[in-house]
N, C-alpha and C positions, 0 to 999 in steps of 0.2 A: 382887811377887805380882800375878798375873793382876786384873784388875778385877771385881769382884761384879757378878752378874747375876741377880736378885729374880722376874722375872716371869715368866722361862721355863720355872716349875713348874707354872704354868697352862694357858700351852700345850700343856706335856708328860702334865698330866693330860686336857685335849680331845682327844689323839693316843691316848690309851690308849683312850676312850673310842670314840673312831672305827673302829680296829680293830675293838671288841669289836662293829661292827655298825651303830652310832646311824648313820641317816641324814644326809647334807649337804643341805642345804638354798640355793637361790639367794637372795640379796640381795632385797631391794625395788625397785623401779625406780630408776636412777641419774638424778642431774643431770649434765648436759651437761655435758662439758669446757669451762671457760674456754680461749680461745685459748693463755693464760700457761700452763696446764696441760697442756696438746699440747706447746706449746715445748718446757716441761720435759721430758715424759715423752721426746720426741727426743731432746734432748740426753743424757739419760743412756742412751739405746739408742747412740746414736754413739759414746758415752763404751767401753759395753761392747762395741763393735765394734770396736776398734782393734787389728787385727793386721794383719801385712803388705799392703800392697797398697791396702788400704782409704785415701780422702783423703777430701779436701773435695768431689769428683765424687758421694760416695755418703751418703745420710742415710735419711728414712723418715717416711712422711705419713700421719696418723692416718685409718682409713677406718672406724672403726664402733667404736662400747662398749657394753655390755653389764655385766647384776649376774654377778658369779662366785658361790660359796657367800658365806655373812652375813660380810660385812667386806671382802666381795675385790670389785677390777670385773676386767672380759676387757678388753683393748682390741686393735686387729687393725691391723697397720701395715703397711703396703706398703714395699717396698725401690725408692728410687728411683735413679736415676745420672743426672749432670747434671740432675736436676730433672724427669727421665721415668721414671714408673711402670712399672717390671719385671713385665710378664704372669707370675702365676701364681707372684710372689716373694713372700714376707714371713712375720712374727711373730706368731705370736701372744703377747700379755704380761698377765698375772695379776699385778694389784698388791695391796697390804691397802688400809686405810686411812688410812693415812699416804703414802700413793705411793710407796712401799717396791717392786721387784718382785721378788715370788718366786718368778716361773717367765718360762722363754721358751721356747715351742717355735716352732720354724724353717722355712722349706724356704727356699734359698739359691740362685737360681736368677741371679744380678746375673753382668753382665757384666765381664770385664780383670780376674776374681781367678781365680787357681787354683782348680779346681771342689774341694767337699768332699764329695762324694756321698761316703754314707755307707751301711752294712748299717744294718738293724734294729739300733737299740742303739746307735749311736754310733757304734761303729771304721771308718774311715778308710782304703779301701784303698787304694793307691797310685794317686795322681793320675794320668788322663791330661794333656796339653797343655791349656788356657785356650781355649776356643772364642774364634773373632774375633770382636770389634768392630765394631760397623755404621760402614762407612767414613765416612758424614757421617749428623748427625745433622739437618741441613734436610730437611726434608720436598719431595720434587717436586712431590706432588700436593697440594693443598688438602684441607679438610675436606669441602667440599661436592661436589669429585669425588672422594671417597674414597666416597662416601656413594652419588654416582650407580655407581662401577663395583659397589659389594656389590648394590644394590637388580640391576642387571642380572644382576651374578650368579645373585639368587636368586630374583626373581620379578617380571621385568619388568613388567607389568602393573597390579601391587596398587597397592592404596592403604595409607597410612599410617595407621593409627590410633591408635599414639603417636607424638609428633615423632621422630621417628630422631635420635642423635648419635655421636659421632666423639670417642675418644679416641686424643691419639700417644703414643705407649709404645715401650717395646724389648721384642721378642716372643722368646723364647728358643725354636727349633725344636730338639725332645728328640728324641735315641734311646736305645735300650736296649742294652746292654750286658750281656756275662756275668762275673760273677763268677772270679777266676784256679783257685777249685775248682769249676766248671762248664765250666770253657771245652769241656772233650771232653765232657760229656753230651748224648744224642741229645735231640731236640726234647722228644718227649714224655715224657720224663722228666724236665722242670725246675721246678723250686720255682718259688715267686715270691720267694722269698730267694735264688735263685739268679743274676738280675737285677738291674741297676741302671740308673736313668736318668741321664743326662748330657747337659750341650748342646751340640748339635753347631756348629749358630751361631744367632749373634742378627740379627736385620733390625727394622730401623725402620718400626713399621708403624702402621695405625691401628685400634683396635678397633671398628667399629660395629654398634652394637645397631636392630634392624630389627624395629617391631611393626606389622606388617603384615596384611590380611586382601586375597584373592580368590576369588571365586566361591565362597562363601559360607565357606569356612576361612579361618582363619587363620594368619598364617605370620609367626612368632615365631622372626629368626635373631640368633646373633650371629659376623661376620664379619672377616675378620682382612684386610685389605689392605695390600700392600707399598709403603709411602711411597714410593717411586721410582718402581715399573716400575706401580703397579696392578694387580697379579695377585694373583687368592686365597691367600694362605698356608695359611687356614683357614678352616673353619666348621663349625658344630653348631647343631642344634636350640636353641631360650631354652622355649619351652614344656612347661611340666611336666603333663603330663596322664597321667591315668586315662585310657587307651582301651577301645575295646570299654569342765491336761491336755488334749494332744496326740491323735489318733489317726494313729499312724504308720502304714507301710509295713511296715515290719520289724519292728517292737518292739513292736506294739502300742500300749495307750491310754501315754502317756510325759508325765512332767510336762516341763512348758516358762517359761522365765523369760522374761515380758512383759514389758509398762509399759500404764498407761493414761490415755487421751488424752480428750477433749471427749466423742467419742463413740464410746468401748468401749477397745478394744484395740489394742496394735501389738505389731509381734513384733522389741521392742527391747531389748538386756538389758543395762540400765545398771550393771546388777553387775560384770558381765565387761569389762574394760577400757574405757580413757576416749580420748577423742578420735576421731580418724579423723575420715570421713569424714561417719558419721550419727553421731556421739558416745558410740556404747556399741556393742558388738556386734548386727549387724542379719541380718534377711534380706527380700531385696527380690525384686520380682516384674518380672521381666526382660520377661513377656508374650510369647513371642517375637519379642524381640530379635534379629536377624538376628546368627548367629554370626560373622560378615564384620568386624561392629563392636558389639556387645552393649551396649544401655545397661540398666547396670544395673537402670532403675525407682525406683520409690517404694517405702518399707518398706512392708510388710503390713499391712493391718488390720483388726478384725472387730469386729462390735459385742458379739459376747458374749467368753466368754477359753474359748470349746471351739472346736477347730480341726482340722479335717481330717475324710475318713471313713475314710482306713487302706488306702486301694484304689487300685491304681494309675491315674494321670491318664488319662482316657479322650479328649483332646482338647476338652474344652467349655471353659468361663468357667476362667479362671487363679484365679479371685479365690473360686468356690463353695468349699465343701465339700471335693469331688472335687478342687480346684485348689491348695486352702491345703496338703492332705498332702506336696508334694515339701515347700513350706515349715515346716511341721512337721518332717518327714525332716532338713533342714537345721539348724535350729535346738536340734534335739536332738542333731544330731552336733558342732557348734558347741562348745554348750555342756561337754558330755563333753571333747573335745579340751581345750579350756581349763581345764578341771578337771582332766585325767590331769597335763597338766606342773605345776600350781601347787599342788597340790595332794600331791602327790607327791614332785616335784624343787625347786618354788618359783620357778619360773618361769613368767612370767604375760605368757601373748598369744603373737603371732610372735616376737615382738624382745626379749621379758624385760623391755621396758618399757612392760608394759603398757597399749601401744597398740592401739585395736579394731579391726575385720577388720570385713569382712561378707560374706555371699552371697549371689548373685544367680541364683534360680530359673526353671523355665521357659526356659532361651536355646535360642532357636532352637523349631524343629520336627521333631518323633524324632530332637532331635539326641544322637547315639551318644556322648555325651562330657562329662570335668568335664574344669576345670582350673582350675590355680593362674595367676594374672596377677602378675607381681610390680610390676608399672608402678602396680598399685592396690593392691597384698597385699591379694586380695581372691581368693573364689572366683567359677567358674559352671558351674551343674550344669544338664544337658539331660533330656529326660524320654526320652530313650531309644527307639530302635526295634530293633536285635536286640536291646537289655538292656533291662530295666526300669530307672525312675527312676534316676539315678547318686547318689542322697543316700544311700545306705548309711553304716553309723556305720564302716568300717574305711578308704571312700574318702574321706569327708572328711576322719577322721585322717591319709590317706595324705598328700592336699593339704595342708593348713594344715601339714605336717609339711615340706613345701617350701618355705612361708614362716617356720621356724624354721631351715628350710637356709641361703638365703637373707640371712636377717639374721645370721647367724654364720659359720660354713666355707666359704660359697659355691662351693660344692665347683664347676666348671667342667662342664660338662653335657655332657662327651662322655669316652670313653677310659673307665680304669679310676674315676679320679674321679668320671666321670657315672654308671656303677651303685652307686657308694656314695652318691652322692645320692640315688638312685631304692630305695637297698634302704633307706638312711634314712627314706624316706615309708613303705617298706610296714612296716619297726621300729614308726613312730610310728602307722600305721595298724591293725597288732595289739594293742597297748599300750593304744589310749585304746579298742577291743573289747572287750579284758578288761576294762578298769575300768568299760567301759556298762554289761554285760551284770550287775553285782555291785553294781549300784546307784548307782554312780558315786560315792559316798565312798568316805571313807578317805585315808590319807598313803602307801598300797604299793599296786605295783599286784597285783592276784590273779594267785593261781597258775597257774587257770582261768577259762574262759569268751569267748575267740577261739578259735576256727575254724582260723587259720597258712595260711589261703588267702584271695587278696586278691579281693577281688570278688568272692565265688561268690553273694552274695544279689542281684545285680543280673544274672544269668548266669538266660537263659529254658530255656537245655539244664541248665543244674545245674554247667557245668566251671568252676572260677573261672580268671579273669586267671593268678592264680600261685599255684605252691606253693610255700610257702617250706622247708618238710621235704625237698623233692626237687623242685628247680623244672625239673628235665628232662622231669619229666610232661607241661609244656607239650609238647611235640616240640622245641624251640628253645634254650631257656637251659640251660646249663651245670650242671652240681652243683657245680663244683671252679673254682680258676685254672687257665687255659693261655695258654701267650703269645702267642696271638689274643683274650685275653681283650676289649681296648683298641679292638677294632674291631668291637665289637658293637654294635645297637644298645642303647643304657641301660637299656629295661626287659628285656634279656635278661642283658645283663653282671652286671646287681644277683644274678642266681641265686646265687651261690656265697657273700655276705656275709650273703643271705636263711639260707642255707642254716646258715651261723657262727651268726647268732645263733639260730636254733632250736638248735640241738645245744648251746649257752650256757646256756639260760635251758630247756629241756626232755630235756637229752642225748640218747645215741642205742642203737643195736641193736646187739649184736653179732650178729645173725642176716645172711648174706648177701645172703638173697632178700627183708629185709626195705627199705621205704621209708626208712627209718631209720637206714640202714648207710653206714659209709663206708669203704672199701677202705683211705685213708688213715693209718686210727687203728689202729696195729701195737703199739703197749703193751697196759701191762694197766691198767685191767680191757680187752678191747675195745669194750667198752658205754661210752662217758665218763659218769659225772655230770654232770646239770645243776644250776645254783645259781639255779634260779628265774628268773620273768620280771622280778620287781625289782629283785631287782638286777645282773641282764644292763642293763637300762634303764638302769638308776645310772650302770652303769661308761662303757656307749656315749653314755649323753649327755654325760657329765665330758670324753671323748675329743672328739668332734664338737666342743664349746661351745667347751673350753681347748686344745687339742691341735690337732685337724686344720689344714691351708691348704686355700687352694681346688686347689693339685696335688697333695693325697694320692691315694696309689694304695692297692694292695692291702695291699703288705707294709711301709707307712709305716702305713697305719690298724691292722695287726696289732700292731707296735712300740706306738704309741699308746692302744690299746686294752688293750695288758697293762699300761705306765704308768699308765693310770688306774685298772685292779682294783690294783696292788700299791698306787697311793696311797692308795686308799681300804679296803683290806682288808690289805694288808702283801704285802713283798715274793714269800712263799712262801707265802701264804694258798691255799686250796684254790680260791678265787675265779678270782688270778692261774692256777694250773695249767689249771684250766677254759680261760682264754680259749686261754692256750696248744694247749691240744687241742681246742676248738672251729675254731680259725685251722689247725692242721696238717688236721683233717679236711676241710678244703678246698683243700690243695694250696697251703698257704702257711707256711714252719716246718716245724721237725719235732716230731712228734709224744712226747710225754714219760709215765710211769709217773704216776698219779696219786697214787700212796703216796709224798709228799715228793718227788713230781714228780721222779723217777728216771728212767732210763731203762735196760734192762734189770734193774730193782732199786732200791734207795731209792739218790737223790740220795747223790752223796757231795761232801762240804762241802771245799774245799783251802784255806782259809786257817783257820789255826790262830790260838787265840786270839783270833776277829774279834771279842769285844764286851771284850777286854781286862780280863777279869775276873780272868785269871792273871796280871797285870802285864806286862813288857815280853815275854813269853814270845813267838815266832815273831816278832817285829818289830826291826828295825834302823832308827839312824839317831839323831833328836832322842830317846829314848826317855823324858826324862823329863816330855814333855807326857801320858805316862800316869798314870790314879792319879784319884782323887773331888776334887771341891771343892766348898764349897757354896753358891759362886757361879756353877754352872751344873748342872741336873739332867742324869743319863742318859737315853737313849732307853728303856733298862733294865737291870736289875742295876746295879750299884753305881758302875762306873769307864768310862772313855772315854776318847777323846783331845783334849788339847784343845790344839791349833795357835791361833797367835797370843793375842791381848788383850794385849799387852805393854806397847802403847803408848809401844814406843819402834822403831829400826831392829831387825829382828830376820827369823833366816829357821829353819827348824824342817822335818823333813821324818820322814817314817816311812814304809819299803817292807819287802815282804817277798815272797819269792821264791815261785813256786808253777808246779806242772805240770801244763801240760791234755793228758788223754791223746788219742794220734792219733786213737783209736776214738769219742773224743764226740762224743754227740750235740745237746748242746748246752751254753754254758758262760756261764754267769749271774751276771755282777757285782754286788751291790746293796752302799749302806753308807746309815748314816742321818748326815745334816750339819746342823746347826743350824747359821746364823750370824747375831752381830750385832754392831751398829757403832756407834760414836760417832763415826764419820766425816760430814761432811756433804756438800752441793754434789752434783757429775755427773762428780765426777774420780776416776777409780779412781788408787786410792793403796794398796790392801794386796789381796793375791792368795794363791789356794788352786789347784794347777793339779795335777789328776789325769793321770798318765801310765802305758802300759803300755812298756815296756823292755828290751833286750835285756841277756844278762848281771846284772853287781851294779846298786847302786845309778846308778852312772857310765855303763851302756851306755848306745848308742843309743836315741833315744827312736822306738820302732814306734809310736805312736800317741797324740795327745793325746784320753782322753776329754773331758774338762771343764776348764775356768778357771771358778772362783768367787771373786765378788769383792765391796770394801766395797759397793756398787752393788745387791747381791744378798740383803741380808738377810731371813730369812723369819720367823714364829714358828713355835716350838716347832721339831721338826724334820721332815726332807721326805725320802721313800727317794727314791733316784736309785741309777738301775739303767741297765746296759750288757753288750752282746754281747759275749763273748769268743772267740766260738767262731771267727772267723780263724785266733786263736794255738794251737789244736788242734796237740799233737806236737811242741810247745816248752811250754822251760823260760823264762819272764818275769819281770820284777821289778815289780809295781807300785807306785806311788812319788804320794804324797800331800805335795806341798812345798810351804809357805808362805811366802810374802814378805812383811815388814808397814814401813812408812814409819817416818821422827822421830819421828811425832806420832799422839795418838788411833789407841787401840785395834780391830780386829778379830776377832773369834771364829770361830775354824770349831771347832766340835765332832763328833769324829767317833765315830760308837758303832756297832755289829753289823757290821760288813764281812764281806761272805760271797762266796763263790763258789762256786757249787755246778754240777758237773757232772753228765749223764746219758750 
């Protein structure tokens, strides 16, 4: 008899509970990894890395951790080979609290393995060749001429105003490739599912980061040099910038969280996070500061606690009345910003560990510009000469929404990654508008009360920065994907994810001539629903925090972004179809029926019997892992499948045959898996490996979605969903096979497997 399993009704009652809506919540700030605790967490990432090809050249280097929701951390791990860091490779991993992990997402960029590029979803198309190997891995060049040929490259002249350095790595240079069902589509007619990246080769190069300032700008690069020859591989912008009781600017009289000192007031808020640099969240009075090299000043302070006159800086004393308002302006967007994520999502500061930030007022003179520094994770806001003041509450949401970039996804600041970084700030920059303008409590953010245009109150004509409803308005950015998308500049590329999430969180028009429209969305209704800006927020922070790398693109953060609505809302929830036709209205996917997410008509489901409530009915194989015990709850109704816990050698499997027709338009694998183990150690020793098949159980295998293993277990249980839609116009086997060792038991529990076509 299978072993009793006691506590996974608790889990399974927090999962029911989740669906029906309850918020997640992020952890409290973590304690640092012990060294021993890196170790480990490597070794059992190397453990679950063992397939082909993979040795002892490849392992993985902890770069940053983070709270996930209450009891989980994030931790982000680099793929290294021979002991060099792979540009733009690695893991993200979500453990509980037992250092248990129950998720990995990917991007697999390492060199000498067969590539695994992958569609949205998983499936696997047929590999090309293995990109080469950088012939030798010594470097010609040193650190310090790697450092002199980038500064030549980019701006002979400057000075440094952070020390510059020099990372060697293996750089993977990517191209795009079309899909075997694209290959004959003309240009502009192609998805961004239609696409894949892949590496064409790797060079040994060095990364350096260049904070530099001349002639009064700043010049913020980072730089990719060829360890051999010294020629630019690459390079992009590092600077994230905004271009182009309180009495504020914008908001009027606005309460403000002080402290006070010997004599009156500063403008330091020991509430909002601890450390840094002033020890609580600050803002300081830059005086202008030459924008060349900005020192940020001394925090502010007043004798009385009334601050500002509301009116924009007229050039006098930084420190009057007329002077303190940008720092008011600041402070009240500060504070706000810190308040929408913790309050909200439970996540507190840039980092989630509630480390404090500050900003620095006044830089420069009519200097036209904020920006985020990440050398300080700090702001500086300029008092503007064609704009007024740059402290608006939606640009510094935008900023401080860079140093949440930053410390998590580090999404890469050029291509299609760099606009999802750049539409991440203006996400985060409408987000914490709504929640100002509402009072700034509460645990949701409101429905209403942003604007969906980024900088229009800092805008002396009235035109803002950007629309995110239709960022074409600009004359410049995009509505949509096209595969020029990747050579834009970032705050133009970001249009079409801008674009996603309004039509997510506010839906859209079926009118043609209206703003609101998207040519795209050919189902019904043509209008999508939207599911609010809360939880649009929810879904795309859960994606960005746990999911993304720093080389997500378009149609990797689409993937990503519906994993996170179906986890936190269910597979087929009305949430997940949302993202789906918010991502199609942009030329990314295809567009699907909102009624059960159909396409021409309600979804229709191809796996019979997926929650196994009819017994072995539609299913071949081990079949008598079907049937209740009350040693492990369902995900619902009554019966499931439950592979291994045997605790002895034992192998079990259940497939069943199903057909996607030629004409789908899309085909949607989900099942729900529980696993858990009384295995211990980093050695995988019992396995669950999902496969799609040609023929019976015995075809060919077309495709391995997933290996789950003792290594893997999560609570309660976890949807995991996969693209099907390659296998369009075949008949497949899916096949669910379990392997379990001698000794100590493993569970995979398997409940609802669906498939549903449109």
């Amino acid at each position: 008899m299978k072993p009793r399993t006691l506590t996974l009704l608790f889990a399974c009652i927090a999962l029911t509970a989740l669906h029906a809506g309850a918020a997640q919540l992020m952890s409290a700030p973590i304690t640092t990894a012990t060294p021993q605790d890196s170790a480990s967490l490597v070794a059992r990432l190397n453990a679950l890395d063992a397939h082909p090809g993979v040795d002892a050249s490849y392992s993985f280097r902890i770069s940053s951790q983070h709270p996930g929701v209450v009891g989980q951390k994030i931790t982000r791990a680099q793929h290294t080979y021979k002991g060099l860091r792979v540009f733009g490779s690695e893991s993200v991993v979500v453990t509980n609290a037992a250092g248990d992990i129950l998720s990995v997402s990917a991007s697999d960029r390492r060199p000498g393995l067969q590539p695994q590029a992958t569609t949205p979803g998983g499936v696997a198309p047929p590999p090309p060749p293995a990109a080469p190997l950088p012939a030798d891995l010594t470097p010609s060049l040193n650190s310090e001429a790697a450092i002199a040929a980038a500064v030549q490259a980019i701006a002979a002249g400057a000075s440094h105003r952070w020390p510059p350095s020099a990372e060697l790595l293996i750089y993977p240079l990517m191209k795009t490739t079309r899909t075997a069902a694209a290959a004959n589509k003309p240009d502009d007619q192609l998805n961004a599912l239609d696409v894949v990246e892949v590496v064409d080769r790797y060079a040994l190069a060095w990364l350096v980061q260049l904070r530099m300032a001349l002639d009064g700008k700043l010049v913020y690069y980072d730089v990719v040099i060829d360890a051999h020859s010294g020629a630019v591989i690459a390079k992009w912008p590092a600077l994230q910038t905004v271009t182009g009781i309180g009495n504020s600017q914008y908001n009027g009289q606005v309460p403000i969280s002080t402290s006070a000192t010997a004599g009156g007031f500063q403008m330091l808020d020991s509430a909002r996070g601890t450390g840094g640099r002033y020890g609580g969240m600050a803002i300081t009075n830059a005086n202008h500061s030459s924008p060349n090299n900005p020192d940020p000043g001394a925090i502010y302070t007043n004798a009385s606690n009334t601050w500002g006159d509301g009116l924009q800086y007229n050039g006098g004393s930084t420190t009057s009345a007329n002077g303190q308002t940008a720092a008011v302006n600041a402070l009240w967007g500060l504070m706000n910003t810190y308040d929408t994520n913790k309050n909200v999502l439970g996540w507190q500061s840039l980092d989630g560990n509630n480390t404090a930030t500050y900003i620095a007022a006044h830089v420069g003179t009519a200097y036209d510009n904020a920006f985020y520094d990440d050398s300080c994770k700090c702001m500086y806001i300029g008092d503007g000469n064609s704009f007024t003041s740059l402290g608006a509450i939606d640009v510094i949401g935008h900023e401080m929404s860079h140093g949440v970039t930053a410390s998590t996804a580090d999404l890469i600041y050029a291509g299609e990654s760099g606009g999802l970084n750049e539409s991440n700030s203006d996400i985060g920059g409408e987000m914490v508008e709504a929640y100002a303008r509402h009072g700034g409590t509460g645990g949701t953010v409101p429905a209403a009360g942003n604007d969906w245009m980024m900088g229009k109150e800092i805008s002396k004509s009235g035109q803002p920065l950007r629309w995110m409803y239709k960022p074409s308005k600009d004359g410049r950015s995009p509505d949509s994907w096209n595969s020029n998308l990747g050579n834009l500049d970032v705050h133009y590329s970001s249009g079409p994810n801008n674009r996603m999430f309004y039509f997510l969180a506010q839906g859209s028009s079926a009118d043609p001539a209206s703003d609101y429209h998207s040519p795209y969305l050919t189902r019904t209704p043509a209008a999508m629903s939207g599911i609010g800006s809360d939880k649009a927020y929810r879904i795309w922070f859960k994606a960005l925090t746990t999911k993304f790398t720093s080389s997500t693109n378009y149609a990797d953060a689409r993937n990503k972004v519906l994993q996170a609505a179906q986890e936190l809302y269910g597979a087929t929830s009305k949430e997940a179809i949302a993202v789906q036709r918010a991502y199609a209205a942009i030329n990314v996917g295809a567009d699907i029926d909102e009624a059960g997410g159909g396409g021409g008509g309600e979804a229709v489901e191809r796996i019979v019997n997926g929650g196994f409530e009819n017994g072995v009915t539609g299913w071949s194989g081990t079949t008598y892992v079907i049937g209740a015990n009350p040693g492990q709850p369902p995900y619902e109704g009554t019966r499931y499948a439950w592979l291994g816990g045997n605790g002895r050698r034992a192998t079990e499997t259940l497939t069943q045959r199903v057909t996607i027709p030629a004409n789908a338009a899309s085909a949607q694998l989900s099942f729900a898996l529980h696993i858990d183990t009384d295995e211990g150690g980093n050695t995988v020793y019992d396995t669950m490996t999902v496969t799609v098949r040609s023929g019976g159980s015995g075809g060919a295998v077309l495709a391995t979605l997933a290996t789950y293993t003792n290594l893997t277990p999560a609570d309660g249980y976890q949807i995991r969903s996969f693209d099907l839609l390659p296998f369009k116009g075949q008949t497949v086997t899916l096949s669910f096979a379990m392997r379990e060792d001698r000794s100590l038991q493993t569970s995979f529990v398997l409940d609802k497997v669906s498939l549903l076509t449109k």
